[in-house]
mmCIF file of the N, C-alpha and C atoms, coordinates in Angstrom:
data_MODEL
# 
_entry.id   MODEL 
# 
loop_
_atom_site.group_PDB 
_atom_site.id 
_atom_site.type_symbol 
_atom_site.label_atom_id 
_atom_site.label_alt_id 
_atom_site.label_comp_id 
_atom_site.label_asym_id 
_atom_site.label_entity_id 
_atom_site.label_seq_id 
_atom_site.pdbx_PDB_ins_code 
_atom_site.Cartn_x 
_atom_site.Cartn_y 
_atom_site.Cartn_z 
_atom_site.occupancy 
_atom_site.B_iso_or_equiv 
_atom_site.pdbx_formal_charge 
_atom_site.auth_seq_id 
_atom_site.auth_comp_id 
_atom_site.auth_asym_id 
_atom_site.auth_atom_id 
_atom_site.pdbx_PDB_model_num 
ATOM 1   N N  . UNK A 1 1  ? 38.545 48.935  146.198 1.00 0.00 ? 1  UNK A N  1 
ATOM 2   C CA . UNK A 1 1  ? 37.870 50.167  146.453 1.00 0.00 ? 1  UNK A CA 1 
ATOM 3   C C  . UNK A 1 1  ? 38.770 51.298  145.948 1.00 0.00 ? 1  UNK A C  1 
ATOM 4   N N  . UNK A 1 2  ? 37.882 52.251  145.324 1.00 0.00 ? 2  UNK A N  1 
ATOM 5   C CA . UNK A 1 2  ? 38.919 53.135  144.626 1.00 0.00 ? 2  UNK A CA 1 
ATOM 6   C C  . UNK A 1 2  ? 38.619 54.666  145.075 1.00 0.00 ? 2  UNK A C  1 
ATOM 7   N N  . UNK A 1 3  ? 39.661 55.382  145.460 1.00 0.00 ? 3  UNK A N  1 
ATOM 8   C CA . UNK A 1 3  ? 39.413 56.649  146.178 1.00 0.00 ? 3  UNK A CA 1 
ATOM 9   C C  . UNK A 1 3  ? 39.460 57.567  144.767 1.00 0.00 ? 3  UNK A C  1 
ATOM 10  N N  . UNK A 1 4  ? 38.249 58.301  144.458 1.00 0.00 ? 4  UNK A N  1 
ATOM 11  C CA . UNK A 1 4  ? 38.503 59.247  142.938 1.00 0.00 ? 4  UNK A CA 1 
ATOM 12  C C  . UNK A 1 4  ? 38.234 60.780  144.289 1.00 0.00 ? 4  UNK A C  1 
ATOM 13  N N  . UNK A 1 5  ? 39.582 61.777  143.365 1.00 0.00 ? 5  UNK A N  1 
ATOM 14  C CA . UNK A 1 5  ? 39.667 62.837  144.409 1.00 0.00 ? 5  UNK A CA 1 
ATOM 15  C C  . UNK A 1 5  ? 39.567 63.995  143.316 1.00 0.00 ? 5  UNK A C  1 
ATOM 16  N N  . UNK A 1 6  ? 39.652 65.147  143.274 1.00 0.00 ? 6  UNK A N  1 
ATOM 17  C CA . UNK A 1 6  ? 39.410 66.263  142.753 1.00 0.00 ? 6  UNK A CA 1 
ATOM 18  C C  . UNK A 1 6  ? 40.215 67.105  143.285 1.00 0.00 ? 6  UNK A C  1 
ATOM 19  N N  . UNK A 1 7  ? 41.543 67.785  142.037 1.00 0.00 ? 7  UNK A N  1 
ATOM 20  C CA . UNK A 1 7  ? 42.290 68.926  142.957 1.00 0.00 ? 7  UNK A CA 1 
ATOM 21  C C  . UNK A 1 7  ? 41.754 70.105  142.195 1.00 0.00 ? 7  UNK A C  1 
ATOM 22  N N  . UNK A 1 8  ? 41.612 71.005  142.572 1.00 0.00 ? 8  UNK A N  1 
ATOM 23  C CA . UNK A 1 8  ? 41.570 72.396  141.902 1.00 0.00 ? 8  UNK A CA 1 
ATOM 24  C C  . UNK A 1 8  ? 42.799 72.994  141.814 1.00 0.00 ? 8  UNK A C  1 
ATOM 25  N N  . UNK A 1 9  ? 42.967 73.232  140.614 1.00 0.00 ? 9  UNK A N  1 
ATOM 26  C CA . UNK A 1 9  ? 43.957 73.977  139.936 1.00 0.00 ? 9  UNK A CA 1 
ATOM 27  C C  . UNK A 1 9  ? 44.196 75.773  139.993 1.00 0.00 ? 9  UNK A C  1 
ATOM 28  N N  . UNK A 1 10 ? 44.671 76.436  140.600 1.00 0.00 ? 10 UNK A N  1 
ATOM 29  C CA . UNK A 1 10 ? 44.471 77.800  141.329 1.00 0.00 ? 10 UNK A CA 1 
ATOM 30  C C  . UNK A 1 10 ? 45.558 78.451  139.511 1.00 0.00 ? 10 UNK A C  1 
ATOM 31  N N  . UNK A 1 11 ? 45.213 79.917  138.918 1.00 0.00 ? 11 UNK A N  1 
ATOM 32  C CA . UNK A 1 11 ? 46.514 79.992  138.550 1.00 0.00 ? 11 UNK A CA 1 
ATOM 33  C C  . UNK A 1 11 ? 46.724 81.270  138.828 1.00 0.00 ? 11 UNK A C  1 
ATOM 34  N N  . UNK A 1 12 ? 47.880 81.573  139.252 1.00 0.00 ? 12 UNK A N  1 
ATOM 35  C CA . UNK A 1 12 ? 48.057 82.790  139.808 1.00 0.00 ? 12 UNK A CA 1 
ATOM 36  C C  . UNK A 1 12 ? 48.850 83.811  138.849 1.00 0.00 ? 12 UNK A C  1 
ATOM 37  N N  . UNK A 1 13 ? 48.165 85.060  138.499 1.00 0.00 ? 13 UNK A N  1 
ATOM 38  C CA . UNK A 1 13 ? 48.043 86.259  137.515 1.00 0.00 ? 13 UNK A CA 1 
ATOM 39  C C  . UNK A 1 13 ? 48.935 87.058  138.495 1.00 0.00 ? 13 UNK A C  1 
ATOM 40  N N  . UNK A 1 14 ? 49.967 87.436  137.722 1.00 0.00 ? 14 UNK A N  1 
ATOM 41  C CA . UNK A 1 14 ? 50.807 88.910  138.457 1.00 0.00 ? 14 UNK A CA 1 
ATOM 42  C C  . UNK A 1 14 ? 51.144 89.931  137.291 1.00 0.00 ? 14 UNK A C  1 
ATOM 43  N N  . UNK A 1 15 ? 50.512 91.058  137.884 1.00 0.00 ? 15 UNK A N  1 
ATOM 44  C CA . UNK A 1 15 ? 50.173 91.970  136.683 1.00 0.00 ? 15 UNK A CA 1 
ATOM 45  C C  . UNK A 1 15 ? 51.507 93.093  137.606 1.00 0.00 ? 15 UNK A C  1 
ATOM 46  N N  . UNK A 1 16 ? 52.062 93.694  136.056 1.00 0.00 ? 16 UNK A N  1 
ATOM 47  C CA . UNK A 1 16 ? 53.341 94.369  136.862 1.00 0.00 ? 16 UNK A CA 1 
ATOM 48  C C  . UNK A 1 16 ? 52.965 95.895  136.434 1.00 0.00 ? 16 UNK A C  1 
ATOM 49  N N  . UNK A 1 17 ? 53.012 97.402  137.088 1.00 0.00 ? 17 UNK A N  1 
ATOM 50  C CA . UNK A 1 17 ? 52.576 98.374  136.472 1.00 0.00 ? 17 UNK A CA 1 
ATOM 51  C C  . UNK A 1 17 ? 54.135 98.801  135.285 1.00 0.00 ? 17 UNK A C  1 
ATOM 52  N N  . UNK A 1 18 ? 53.569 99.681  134.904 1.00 0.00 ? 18 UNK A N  1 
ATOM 53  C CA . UNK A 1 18 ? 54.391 100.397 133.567 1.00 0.00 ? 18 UNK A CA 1 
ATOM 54  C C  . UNK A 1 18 ? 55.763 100.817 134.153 1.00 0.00 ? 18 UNK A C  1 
ATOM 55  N N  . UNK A 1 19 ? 54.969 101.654 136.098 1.00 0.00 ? 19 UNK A N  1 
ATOM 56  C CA . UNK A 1 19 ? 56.693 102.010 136.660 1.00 0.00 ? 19 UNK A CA 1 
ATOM 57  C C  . UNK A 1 19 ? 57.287 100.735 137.004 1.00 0.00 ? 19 UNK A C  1 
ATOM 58  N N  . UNK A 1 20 ? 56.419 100.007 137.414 1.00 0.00 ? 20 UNK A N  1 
ATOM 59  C CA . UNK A 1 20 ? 57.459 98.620  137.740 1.00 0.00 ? 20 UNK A CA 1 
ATOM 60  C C  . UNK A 1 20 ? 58.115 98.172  136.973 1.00 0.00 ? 20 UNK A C  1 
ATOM 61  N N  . UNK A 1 21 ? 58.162 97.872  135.498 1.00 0.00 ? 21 UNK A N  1 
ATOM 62  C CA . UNK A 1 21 ? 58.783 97.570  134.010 1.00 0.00 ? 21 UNK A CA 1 
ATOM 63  C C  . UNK A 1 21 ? 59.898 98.512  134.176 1.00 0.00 ? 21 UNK A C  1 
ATOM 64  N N  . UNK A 1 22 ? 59.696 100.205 134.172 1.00 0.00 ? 22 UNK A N  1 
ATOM 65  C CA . UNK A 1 22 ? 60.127 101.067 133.518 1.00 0.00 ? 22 UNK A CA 1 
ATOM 66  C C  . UNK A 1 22 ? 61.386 100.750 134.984 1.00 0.00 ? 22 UNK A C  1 
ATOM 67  N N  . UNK A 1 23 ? 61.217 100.556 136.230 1.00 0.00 ? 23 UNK A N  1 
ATOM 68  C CA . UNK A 1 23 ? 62.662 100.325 137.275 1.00 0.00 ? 23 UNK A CA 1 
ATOM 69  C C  . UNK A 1 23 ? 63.227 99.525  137.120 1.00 0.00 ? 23 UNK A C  1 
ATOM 70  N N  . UNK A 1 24 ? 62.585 98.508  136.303 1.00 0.00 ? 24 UNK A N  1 
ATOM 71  C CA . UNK A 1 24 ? 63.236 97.004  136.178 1.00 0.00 ? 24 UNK A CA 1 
ATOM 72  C C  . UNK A 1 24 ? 64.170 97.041  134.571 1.00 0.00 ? 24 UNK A C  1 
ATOM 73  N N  . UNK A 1 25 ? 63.697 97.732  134.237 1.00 0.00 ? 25 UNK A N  1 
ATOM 74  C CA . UNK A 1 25 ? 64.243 98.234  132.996 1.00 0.00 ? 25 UNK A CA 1 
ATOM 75  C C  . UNK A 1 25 ? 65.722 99.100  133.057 1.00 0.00 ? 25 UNK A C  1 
ATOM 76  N N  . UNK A 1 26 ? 65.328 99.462  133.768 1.00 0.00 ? 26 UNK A N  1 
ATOM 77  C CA . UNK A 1 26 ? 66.464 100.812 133.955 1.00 0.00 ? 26 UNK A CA 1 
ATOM 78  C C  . UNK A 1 26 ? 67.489 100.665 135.052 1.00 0.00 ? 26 UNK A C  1 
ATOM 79  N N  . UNK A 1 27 ? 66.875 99.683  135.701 1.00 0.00 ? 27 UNK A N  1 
ATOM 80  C CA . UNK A 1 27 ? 67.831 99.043  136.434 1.00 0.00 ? 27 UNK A CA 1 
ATOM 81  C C  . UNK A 1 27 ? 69.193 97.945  135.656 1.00 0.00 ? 27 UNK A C  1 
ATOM 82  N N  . UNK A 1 28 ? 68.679 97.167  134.921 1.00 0.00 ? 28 UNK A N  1 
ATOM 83  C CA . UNK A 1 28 ? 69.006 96.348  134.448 1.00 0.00 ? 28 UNK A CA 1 
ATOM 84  C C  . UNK A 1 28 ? 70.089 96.835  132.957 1.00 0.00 ? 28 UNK A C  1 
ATOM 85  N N  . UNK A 1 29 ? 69.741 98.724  132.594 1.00 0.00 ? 29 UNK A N  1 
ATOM 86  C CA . UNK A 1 29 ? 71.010 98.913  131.370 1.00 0.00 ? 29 UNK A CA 1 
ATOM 87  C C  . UNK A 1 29 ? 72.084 99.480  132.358 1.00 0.00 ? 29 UNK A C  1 
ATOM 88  N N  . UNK A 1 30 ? 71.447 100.115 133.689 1.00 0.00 ? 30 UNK A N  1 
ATOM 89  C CA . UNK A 1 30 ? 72.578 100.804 134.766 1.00 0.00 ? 30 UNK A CA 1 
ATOM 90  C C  . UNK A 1 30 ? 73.678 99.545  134.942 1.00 0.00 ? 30 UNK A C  1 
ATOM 91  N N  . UNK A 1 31 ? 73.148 98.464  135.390 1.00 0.00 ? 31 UNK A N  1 
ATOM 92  C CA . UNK A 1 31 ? 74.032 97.217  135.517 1.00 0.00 ? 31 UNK A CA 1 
ATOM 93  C C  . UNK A 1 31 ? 74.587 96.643  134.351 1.00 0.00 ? 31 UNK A C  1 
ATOM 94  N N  . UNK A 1 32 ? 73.976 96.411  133.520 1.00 0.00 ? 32 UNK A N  1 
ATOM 95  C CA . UNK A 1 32 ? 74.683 96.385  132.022 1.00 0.00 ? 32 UNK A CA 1 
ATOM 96  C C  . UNK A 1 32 ? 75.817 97.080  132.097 1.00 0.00 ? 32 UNK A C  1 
ATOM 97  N N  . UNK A 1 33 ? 75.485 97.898  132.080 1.00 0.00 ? 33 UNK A N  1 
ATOM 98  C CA . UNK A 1 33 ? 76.578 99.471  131.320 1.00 0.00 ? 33 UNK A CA 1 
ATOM 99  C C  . UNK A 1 33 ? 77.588 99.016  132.516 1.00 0.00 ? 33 UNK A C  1 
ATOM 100 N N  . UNK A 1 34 ? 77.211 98.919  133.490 1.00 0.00 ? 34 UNK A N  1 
ATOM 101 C CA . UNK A 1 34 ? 78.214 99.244  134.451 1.00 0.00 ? 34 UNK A CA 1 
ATOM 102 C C  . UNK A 1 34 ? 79.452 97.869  134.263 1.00 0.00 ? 34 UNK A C  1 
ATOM 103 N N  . UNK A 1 35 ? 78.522 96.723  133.850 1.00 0.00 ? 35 UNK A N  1 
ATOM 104 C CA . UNK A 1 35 ? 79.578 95.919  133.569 1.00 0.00 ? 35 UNK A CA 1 
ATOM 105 C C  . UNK A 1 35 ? 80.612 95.849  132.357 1.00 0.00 ? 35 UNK A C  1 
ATOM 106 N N  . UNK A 1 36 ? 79.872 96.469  131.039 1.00 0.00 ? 36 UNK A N  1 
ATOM 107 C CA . UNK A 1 36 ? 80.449 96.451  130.103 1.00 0.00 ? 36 UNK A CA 1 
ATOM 108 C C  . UNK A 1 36 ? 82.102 97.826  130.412 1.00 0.00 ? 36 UNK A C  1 
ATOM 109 N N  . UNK A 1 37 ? 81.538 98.828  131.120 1.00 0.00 ? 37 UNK A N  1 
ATOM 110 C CA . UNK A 1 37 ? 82.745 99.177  131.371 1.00 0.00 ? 37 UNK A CA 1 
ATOM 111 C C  . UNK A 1 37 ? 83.486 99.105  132.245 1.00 0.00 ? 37 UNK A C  1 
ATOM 112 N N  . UNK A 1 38 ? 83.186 98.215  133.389 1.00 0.00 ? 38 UNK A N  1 
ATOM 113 C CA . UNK A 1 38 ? 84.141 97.531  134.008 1.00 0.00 ? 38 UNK A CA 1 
ATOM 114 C C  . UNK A 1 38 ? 85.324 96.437  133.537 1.00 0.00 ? 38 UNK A C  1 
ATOM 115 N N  . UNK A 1 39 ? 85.095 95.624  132.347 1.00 0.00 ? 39 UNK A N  1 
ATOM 116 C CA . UNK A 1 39 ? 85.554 95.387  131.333 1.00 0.00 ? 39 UNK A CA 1 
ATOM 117 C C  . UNK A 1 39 ? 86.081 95.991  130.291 1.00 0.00 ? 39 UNK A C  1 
ATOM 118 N N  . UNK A 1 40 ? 85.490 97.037  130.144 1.00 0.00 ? 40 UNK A N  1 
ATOM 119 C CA . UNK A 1 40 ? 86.249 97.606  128.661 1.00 0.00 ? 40 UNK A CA 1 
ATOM 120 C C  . UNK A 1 40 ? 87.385 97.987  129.580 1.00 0.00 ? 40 UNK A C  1 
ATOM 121 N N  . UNK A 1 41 ? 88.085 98.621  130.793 1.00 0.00 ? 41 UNK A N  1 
ATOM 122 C CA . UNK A 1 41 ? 88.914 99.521  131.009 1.00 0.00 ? 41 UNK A CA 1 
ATOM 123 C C  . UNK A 1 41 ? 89.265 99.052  132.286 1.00 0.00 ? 41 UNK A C  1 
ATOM 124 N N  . UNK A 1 42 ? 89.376 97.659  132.463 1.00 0.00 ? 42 UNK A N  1 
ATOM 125 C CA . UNK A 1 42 ? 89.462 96.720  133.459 1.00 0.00 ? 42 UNK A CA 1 
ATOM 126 C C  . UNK A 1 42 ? 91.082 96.883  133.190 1.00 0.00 ? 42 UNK A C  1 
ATOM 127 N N  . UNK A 1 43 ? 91.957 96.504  134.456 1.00 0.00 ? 43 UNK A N  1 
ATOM 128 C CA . UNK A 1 43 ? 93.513 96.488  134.449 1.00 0.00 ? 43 UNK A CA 1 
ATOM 129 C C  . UNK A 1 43 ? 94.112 95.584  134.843 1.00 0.00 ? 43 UNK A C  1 
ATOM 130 N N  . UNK A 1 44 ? 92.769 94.644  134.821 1.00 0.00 ? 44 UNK A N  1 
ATOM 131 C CA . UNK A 1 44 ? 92.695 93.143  135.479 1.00 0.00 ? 44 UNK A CA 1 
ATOM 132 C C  . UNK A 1 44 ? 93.259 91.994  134.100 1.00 0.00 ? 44 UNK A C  1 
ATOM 133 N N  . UNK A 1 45 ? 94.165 91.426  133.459 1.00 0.00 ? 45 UNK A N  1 
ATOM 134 C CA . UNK A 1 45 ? 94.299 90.692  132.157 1.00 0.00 ? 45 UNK A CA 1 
ATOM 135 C C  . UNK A 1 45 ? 93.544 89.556  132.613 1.00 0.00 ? 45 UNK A C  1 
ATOM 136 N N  . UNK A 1 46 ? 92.893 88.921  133.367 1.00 0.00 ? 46 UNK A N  1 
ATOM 137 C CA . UNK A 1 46 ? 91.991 87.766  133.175 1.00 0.00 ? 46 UNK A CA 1 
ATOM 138 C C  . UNK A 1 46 ? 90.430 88.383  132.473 1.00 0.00 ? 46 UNK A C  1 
ATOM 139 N N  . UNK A 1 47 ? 90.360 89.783  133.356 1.00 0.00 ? 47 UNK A N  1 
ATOM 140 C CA . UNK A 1 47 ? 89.301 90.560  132.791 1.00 0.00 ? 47 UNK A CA 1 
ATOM 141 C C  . UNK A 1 47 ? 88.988 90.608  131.516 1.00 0.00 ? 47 UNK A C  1 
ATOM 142 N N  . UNK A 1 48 ? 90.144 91.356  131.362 1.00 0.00 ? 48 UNK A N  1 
ATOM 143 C CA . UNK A 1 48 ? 90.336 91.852  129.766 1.00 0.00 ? 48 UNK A CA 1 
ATOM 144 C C  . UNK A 1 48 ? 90.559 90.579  128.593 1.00 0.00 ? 48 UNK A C  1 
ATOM 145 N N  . UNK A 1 49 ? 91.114 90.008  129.288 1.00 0.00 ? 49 UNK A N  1 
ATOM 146 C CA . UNK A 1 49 ? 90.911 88.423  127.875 1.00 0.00 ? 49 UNK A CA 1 
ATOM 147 C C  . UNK A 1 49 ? 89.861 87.575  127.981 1.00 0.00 ? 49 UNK A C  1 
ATOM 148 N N  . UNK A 1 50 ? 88.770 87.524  128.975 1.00 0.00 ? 50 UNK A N  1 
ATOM 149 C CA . UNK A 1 50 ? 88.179 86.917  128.743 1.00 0.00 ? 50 UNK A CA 1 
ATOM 150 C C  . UNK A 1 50 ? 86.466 87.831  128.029 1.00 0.00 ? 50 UNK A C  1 
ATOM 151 N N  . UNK A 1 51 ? 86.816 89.020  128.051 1.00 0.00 ? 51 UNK A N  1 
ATOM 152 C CA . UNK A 1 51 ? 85.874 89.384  126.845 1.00 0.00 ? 51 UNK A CA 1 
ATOM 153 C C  . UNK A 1 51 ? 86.475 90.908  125.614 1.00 0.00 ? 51 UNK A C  1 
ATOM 154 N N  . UNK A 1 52 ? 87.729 90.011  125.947 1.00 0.00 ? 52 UNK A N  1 
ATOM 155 C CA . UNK A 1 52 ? 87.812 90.771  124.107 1.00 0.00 ? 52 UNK A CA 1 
ATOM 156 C C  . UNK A 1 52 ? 87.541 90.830  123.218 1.00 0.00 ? 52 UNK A C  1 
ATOM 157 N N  . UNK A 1 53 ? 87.474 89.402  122.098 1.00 0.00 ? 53 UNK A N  1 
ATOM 158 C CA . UNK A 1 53 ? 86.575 89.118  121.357 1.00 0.00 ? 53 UNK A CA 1 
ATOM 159 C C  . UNK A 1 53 ? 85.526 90.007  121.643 1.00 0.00 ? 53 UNK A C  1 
ATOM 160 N N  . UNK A 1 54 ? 84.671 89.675  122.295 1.00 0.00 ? 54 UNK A N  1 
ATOM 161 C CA . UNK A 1 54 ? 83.233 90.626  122.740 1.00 0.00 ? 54 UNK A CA 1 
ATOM 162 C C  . UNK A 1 54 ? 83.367 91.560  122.162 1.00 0.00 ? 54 UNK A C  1 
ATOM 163 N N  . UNK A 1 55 ? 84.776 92.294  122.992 1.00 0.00 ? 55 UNK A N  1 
ATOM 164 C CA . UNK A 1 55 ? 84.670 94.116  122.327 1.00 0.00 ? 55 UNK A CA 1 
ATOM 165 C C  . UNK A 1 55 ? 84.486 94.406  121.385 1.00 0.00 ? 55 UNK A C  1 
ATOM 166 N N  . UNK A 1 56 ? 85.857 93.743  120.635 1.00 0.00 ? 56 UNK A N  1 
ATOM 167 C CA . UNK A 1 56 ? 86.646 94.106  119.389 1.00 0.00 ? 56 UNK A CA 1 
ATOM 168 C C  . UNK A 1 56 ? 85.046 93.848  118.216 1.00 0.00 ? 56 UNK A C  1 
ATOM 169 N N  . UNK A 1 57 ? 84.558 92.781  118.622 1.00 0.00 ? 57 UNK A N  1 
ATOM 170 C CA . UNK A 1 57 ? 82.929 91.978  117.758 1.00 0.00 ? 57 UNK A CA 1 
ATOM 171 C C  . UNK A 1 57 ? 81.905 93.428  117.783 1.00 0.00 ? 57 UNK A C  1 
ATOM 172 N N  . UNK A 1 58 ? 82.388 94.102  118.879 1.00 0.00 ? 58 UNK A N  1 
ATOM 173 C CA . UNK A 1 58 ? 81.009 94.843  119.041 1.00 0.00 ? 58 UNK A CA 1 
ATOM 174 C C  . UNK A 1 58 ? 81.399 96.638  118.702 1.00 0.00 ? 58 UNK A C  1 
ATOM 175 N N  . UNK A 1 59 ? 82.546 96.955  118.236 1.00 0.00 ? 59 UNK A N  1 
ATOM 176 C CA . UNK A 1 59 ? 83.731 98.010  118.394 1.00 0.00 ? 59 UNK A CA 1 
ATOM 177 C C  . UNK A 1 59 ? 84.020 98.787  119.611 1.00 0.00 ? 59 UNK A C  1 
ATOM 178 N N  . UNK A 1 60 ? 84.161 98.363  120.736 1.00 0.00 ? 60 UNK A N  1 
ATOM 179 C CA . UNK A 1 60 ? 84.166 98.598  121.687 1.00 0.00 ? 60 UNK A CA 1 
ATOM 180 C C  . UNK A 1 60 ? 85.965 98.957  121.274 1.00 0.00 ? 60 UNK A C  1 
ATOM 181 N N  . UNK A 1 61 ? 86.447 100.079 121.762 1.00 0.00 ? 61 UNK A N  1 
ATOM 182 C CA . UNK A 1 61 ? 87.928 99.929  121.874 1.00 0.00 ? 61 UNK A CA 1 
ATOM 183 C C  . UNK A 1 61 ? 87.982 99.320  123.247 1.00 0.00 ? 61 UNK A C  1 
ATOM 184 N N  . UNK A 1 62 ? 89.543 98.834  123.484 1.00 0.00 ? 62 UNK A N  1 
ATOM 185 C CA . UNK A 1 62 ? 90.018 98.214  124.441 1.00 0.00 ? 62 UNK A CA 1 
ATOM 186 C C  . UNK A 1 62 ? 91.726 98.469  124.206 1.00 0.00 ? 62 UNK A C  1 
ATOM 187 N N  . UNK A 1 63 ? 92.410 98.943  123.392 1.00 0.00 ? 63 UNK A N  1 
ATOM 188 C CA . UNK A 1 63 ? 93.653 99.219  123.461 1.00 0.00 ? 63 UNK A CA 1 
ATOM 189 C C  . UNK A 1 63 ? 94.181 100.116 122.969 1.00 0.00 ? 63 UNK A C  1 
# 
C-alpha cells in the first residue's frame, strides 16, 4: 500500500524599500572606511603587517 502525499511549496518574496538599500548601503562604507583606517594608522604591527600589501596594492600610504 502506497501513501502518495502532496506538499505545497510556499516561496517567500521580501521586497526591500530604496531607504532600506540606501541604510544598508551607507552603513556598510561607514564600516568599511572605518576599518580601512583603523589599519592604515593602526600602531598595532600584527595590524599593520597583516594588510600591507593591501595598502601599498591600493596606494594607501602607511609609512
Amino acid at each position: 500500500m502506497s501513501i502518495i502525499s502532496s506538499t505545497r511549496h510556499t516561496t517567500a518574496t521580501t521586497t526591500s524599500t530604496l531607504s532600506q538599500r540606501l541604510v544598508a548601503a551607507i552603513g556598510a562604507s561607514i564600516l568599511g572606511a572605518c576599518l580601512v583606517y583603523f589599519a592604515g594608522f593602526s600602531h598595532i604591527d600584527a595590524v599593520h603587517n597583516a594588510a600591507h600589501d593591501t595598502r601599498h596594492s591600493s596606494a594607501f600610504p602607511c609609512h
